[in-house]
C-alpha positions as CSV (number, residue, x, y, z in Angstrom):
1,X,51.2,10.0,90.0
2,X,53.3,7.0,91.5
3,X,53.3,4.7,94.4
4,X,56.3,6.5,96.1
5,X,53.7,9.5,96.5
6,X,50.9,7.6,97.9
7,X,52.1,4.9,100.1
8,X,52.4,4.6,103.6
9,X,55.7,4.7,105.2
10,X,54.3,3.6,108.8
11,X,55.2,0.3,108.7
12,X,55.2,-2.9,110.9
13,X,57.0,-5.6,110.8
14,X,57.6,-8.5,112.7
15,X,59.4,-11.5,113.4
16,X,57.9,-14.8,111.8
17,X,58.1,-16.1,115.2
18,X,56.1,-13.3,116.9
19,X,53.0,-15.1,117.8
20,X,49.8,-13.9,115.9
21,X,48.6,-12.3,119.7
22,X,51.2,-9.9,119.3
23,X,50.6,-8.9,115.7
24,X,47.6,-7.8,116.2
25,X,48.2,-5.5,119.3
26,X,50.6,-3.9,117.3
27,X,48.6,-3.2,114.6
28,X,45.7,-2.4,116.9
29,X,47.8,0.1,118.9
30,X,49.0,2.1,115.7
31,X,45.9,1.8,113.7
32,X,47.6,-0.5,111.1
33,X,45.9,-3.0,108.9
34,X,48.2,-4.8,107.8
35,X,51.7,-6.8,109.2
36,X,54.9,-6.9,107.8
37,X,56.5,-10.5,108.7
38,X,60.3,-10.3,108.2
39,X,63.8,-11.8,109.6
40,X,67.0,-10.5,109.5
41,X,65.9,-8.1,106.9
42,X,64.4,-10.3,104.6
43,X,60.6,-9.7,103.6
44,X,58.4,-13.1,104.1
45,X,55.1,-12.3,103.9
46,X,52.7,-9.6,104.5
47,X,49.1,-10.6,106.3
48,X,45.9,-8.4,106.8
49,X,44.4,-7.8,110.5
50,X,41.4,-9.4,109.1
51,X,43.8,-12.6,108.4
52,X,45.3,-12.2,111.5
53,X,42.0,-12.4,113.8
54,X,41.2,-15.8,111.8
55,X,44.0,-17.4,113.5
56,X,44.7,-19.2,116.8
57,X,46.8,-16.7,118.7
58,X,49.7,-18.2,120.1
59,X,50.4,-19.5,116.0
60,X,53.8,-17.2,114.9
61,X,53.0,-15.0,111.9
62,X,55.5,-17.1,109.6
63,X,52.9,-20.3,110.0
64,X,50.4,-18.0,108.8
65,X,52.3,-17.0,105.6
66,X,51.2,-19.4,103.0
67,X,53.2,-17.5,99.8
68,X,55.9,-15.3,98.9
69,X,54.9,-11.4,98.8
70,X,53.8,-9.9,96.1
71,X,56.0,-6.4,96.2
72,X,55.3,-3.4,93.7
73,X,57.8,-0.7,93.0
74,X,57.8,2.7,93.9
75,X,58.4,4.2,90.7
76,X,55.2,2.7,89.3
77,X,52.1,4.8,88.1
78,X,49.1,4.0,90.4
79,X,47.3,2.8,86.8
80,X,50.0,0.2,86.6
81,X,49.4,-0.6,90.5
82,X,45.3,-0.6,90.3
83,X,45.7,-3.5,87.2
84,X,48.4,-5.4,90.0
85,X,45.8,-4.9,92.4
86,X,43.2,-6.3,90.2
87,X,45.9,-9.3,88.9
88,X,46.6,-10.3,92.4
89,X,43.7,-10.1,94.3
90,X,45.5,-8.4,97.6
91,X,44.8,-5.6,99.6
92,X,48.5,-4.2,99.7
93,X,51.6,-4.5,98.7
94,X,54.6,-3.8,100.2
95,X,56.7,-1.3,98.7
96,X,60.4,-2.0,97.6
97,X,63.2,-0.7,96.4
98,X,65.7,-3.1,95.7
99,X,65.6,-5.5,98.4
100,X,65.0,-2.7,100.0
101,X,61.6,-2.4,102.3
102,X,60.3,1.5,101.9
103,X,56.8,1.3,102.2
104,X,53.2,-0.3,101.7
105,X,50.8,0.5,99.0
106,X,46.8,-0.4,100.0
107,X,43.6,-0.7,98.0
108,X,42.5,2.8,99.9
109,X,45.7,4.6,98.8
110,X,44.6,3.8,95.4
111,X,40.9,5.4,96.1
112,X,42.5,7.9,98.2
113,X,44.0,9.6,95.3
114,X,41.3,9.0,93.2
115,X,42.3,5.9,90.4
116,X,38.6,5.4,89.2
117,X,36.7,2.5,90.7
118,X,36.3,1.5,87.4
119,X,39.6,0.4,87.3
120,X,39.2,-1.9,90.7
121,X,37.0,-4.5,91.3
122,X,33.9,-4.4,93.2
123,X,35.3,-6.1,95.9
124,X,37.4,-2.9,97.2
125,X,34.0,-1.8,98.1
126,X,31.2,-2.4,100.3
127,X,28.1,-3.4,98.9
128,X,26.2,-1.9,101.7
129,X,27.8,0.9,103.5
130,X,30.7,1.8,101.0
131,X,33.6,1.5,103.1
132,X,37.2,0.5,101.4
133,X,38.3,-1.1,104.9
134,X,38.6,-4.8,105.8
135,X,36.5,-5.3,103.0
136,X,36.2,-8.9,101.3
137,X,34.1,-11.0,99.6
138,X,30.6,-12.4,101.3
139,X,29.9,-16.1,102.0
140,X,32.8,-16.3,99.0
141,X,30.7,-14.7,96.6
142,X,33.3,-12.7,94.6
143,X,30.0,-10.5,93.4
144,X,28.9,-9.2,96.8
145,X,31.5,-7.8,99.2
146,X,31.1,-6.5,102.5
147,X,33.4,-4.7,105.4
148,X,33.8,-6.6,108.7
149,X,31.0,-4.5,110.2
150,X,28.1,-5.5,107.3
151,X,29.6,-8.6,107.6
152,X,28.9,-9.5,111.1
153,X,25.8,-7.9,110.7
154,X,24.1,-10.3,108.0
155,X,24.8,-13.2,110.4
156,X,23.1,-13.9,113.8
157,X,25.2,-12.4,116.4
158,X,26.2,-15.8,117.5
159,X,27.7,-16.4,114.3
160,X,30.0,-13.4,113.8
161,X,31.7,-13.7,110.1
162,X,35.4,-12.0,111.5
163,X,35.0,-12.1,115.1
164,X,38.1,-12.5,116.9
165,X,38.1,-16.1,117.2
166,X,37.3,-17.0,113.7
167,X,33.8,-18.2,111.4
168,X,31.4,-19.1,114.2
């Protein structure tokens, strides 16, 4: 199977002068994870809502880029993405053909259509509940991973790990 089958064609991008506010009302609204920052057609950066919520909120998205995107083609096998996935260490990747912006590819597309978690790392998972959304590594520890919700619940509720504002 390849990416073009799998990814999602529901995309959003914005301005890199959009302020981070914005962003994530956007993505909020359309159930969207993750935020396409472009200008005049040209592909900055990608960022995650989880990113997004870590930031002050009248920053614009293109401060919050800190790297080119990674992009994946959409004639690739979704073998050939998981080992990208596991290379890179992000949660999507936009999809391109050409310079061309068709889609986004995430971690759950890949265990949508069933690449073996074998083939991703642990990470893509939550330790505790299982979920494959908003999940990252806990405290930093690239061993034990958790989704925003079993994150803000091994801290004191004062101390929220993702809450909108930040770490505590």
């Amino acid at each position: 199977m390849r990416v073009s089958n799998v990814m999602s064609r529901d995309l959003l991008a914005l301005p890199s002068d959009a302020p981070v506010s914005v962003g994530l009302h956007k993505a909020e609204a359309r159930d969207l994870h993750h935020v396409l920052v472009a200008d005049a057609g040209q592909l900055k950066g990608v960022m995650c809502v989880c990113e997004l919520r870590e930031r002050p909120r009248d920053e614009a998205l293109g401060a919050c880029v800190t790297r080119p995107p990674d992009v994946i083609e959409p004639q690739c096998t979704l073998d050939q993405a998981a080992d990208r996935f596991v290379q890179s260490g992000v949660s999507c990747f936009p999809v391109c053909e050409g310079p061309e912006l068709v889609g986004v590819l995430t971690r759950s597309d890949l265990l949508r259509n069933r690449v073996p978690e074998t083939k991703l790392p642990a990470s893509f998972v939550c330790s505790f509940c299982g979920s494959t959304r908003h999940v990252r590594p806990l405290h930093g520890d690239e061993a034990l991973a958790a989704c925003l919700d079993c994150a803000d619940r091994s801290v004191g509720s004062n101390d929220r790990l993702y809450d909108e504002g930040g770490p505590g």
